[in-house]
C-alpha positions in Angstrom: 62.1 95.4 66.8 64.9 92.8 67.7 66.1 91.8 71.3 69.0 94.1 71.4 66.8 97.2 70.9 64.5 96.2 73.1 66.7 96.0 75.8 68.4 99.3 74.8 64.9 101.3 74.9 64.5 99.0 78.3 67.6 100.6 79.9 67.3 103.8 78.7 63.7 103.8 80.3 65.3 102.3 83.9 67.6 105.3 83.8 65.4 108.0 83.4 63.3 106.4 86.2 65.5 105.3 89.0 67.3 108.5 90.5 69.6 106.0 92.9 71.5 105.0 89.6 71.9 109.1 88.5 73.1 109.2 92.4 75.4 106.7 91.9 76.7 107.3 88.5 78.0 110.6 89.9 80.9 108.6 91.5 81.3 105.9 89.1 83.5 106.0 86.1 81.1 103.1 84.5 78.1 102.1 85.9 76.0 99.0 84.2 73.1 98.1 85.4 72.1 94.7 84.2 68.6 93.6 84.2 69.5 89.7 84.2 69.6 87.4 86.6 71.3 84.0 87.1 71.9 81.4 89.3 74.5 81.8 91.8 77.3 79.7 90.1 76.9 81.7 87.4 79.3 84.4 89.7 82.3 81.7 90.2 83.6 83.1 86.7 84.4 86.2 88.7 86.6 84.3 91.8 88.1 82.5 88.6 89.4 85.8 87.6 89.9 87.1 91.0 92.4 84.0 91.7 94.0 83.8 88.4 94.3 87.9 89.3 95.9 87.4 92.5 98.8 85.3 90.9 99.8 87.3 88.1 99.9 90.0 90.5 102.4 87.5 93.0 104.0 87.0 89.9 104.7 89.9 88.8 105.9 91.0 92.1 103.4 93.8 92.3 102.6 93.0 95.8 105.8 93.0 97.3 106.6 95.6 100.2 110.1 95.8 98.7 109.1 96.5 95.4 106.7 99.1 96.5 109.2 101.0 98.4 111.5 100.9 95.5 109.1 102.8 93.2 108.1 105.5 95.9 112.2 105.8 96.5 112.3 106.1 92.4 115.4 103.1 92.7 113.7 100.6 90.2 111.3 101.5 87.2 109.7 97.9 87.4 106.3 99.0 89.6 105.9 102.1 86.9 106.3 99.8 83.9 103.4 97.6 86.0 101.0 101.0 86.3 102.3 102.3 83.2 101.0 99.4 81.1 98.0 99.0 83.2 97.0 102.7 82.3 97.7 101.8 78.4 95.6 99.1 78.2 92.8 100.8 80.3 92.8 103.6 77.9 92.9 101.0 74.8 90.3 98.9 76.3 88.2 102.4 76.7 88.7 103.9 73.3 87.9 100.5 71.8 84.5 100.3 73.8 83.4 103.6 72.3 84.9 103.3 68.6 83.6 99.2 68.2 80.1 100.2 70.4 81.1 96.9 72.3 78.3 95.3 74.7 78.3 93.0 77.4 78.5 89.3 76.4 74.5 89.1 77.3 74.0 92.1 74.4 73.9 95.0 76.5 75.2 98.5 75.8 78.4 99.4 77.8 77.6 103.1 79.2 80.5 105.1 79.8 79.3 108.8 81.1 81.6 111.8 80.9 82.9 113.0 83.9 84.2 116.0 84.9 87.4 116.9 87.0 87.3 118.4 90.7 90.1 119.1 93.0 88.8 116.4 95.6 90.5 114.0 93.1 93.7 115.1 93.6 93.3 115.2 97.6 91.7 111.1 97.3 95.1 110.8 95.4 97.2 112.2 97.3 95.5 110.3 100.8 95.4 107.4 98.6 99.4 107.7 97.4 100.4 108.0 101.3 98.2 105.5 102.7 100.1 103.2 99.8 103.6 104.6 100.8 103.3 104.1 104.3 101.7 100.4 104.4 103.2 98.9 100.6 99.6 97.9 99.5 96.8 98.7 97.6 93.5 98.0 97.1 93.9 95.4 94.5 97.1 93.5 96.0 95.7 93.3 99.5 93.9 90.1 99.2 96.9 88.8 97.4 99.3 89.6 100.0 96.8 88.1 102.6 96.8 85.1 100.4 100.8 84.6 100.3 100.8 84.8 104.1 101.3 88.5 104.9 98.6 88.3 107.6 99.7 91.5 109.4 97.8 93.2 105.9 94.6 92.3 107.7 95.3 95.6 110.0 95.4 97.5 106.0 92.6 96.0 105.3 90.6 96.6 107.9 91.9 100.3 107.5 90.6 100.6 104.1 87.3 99.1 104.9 87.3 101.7 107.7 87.9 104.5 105.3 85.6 103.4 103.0 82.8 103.4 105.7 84.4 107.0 106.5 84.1 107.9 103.2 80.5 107.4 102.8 79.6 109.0 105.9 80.9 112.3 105.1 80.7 112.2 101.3 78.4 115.3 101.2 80.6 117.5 102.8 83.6 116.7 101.0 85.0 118.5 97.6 83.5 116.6 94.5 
């Protein structure tokens, strides 16, 4: 039995055991769980992307107030080409995983698990959709926005962290 399998039977194992992963994967679209560790400058890969993230999306004028309130007034289809490709390439990238049975760069199977719809999607979207409308950011161009000198986004942000604490407080009440 070669390494690969061996850390497929491995994870396979580790999910039938550990019930906080079948918890979590209930709210997750993809959750891997890897069972490697590395030093902690093996991580500055991920501010690399975050950075080179945060100026294509200055770039591409994504997290501009302006451009924002153009979309939501429907007067410019640049923002919907933006999310329109995004959405084309996350669906390529998906189908791709599944057809190729792609792993992680460390050998690791990429787990995708099925999820079902509910209706408390479309109210998160919709709270989602106004929160965006009413402030012109996101979750993704916030830190962006900070990082070209909006400053008054810090009050957003904080607002989102808020919600997410929220969120998590009264998750078991609300429709899933």
């Amino acid at each position: 039995m070669n390494t690969q399998e061996q850390n497929i039977i491995r994870h396979q194992r580790y999910l039938e055991e550990n019930t906080d992963f079948e918890t979590r994967s209930l709210d997750a679209v993809c959750v891997n769980e890897s069972e490697l560790s590395h030093p902690w400058w093996y991580n500055l890969k991920y501010l690399a992307a975050g950075i080179w993230f945060g100026i294509l999306l200055v770039k591409a004028e994504v997290i501009s107030w302006f451009r924002i309130q153009e979309m939501f007034r429907l007067q410019s289809f640049h923002m919907y080409g933006v999310i329109g490709t995004a959405v084309l390439t996350g669906i390529l990238s998906v189908w791709l995983i599944k057809k190729l049975k792609l792993k992680t760069i460390h050998g690791e199977p990429i787990l995708l698990p099925s999820k079902k719809f509910s209706k408390g999607q479309v109210y998160g979207g919709l709270l989602f959709g106004f929160g965006w409308a009413l402030t012109g950011a996101c979750p993704g161009p916030l830190f962006a926005q900070i990082g070209s000198g909006s400053t008054v986004v810090i009050v957003t942000l904080l607002s989102a962290i808020a919600g997410t604490w929220v969120y998590g407080l009264t998750r078991n009440k609300l429709p899933h």
